[in-house]
N, C-alpha and C positions, 0 to 999 in steps of 0.2 A: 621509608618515610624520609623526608627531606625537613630539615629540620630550617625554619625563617624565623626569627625576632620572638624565639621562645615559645611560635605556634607552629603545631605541625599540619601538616598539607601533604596529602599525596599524590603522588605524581599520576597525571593522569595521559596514559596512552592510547592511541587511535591504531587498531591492527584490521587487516581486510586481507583475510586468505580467499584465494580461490580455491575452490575445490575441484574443480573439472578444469584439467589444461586445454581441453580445447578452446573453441571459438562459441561467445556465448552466442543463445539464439536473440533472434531479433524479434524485439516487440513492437512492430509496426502495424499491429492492426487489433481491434478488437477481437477478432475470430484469432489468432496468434495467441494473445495469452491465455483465451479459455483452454486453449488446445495445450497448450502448457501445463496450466490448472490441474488438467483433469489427471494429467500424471503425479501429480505433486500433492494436492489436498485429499485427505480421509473422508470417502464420501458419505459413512456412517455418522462424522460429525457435523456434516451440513448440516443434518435432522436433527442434530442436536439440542446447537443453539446457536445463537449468532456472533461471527466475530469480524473482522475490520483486517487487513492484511495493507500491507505500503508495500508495491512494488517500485523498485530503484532501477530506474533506466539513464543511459550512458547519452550522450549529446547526439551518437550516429542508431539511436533505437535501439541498441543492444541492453541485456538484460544484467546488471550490476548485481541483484541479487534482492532478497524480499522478506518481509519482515513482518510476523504476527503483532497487530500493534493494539488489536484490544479483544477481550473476548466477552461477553453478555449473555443473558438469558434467551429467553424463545424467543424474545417480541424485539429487543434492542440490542445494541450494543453503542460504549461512546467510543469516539474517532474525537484524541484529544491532538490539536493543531501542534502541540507544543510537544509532545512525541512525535506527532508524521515529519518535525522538520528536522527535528533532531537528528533522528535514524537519516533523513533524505542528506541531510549537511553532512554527517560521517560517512555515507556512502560516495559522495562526492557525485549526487545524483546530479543532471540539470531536466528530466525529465521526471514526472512521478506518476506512479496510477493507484488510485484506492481501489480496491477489491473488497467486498462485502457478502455475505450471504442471507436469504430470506427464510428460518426453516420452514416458513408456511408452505412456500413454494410461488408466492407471488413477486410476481419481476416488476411492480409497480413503486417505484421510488416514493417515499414517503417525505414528507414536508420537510423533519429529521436531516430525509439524505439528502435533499436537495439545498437545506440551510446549509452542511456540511462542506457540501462540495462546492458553494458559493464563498464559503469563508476560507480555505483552502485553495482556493485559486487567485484568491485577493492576498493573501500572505505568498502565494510562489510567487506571484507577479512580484512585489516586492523583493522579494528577496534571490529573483531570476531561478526559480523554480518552475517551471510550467508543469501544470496540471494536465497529462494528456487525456486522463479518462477518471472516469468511477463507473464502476462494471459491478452491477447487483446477479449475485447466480442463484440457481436452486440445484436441489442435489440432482439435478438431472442433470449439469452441466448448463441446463438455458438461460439466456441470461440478459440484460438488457446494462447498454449502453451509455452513459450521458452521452459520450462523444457523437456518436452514431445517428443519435436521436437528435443530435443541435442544439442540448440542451447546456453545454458547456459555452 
């Protein structure tokens, strides 16, 4: 602890290890990060219940790394702004994708994800964040798009 005018404060450090020296993959397409997904998410917890993930992409589409940012019951989960940018600003993101899943198994975006990802793309614009996508999946891997759909 660093001792200031009799209050302490601690030091507060920013660390970002890679774990894989290779070359990260590139998240240039909606069909690219399911295909990613499907290696990396526990498909028994899709059915579970619903949770919100922030993935962090690099300015040339490359994949910075990804980050569970809320986890919910059957029916919801919340996607708070003020975590997705937090995690997006430490990763040194200038791209972002929310990632969500439905355990019903419906890819039909709810009013929810649609406020969400409208409020979310008006805070990156601000703050030179772009919002490349929000990607609803089901445990079957299918999954529906804002981007794709033109709905961003």
């Amino acid at each position: 602890l660093i001792k200031m005018q009799d209050n302490y404060c601690g030091e507060m450090v920013l660390r970002y290890i890679k774990t894989n020296p290779g070359p990260a993959p590139m998240m240039n397409s909606s069909y690219k990060l399911v295909e990613y997904l499907k290696q990396t998410l526990d498909q028994d917890e899709i059915n579970t219940y619903e949770f919100a993930y922030l993935v962090c992409i690099a300015r040339d589409m490359s994949l910075l790394g990804y980050s569970r940012i809320s986890q919910g019951g059957r029916g919801s989960t919340i996607m708070d702004p003020l975590i997705i940018f937090t995690t997006a600003l430490l990763r040194g993101s200038s791209n972002i994708i929310l990632v969500h899943n439905h355990p019903s198994g419906m890819l039909v975006p709810s009013d929810s994800d649609k406020d969400i990802t409208a409020k979310v793309k008006e805070i990156g614009r601000i703050l030179g964040i772009y919002l490349s996508d929000h990607i609803i999946i089901n445990a079957e891997f299918n999954y529906f798009s804002f981007a794709d759909n033109g709905i961003l």
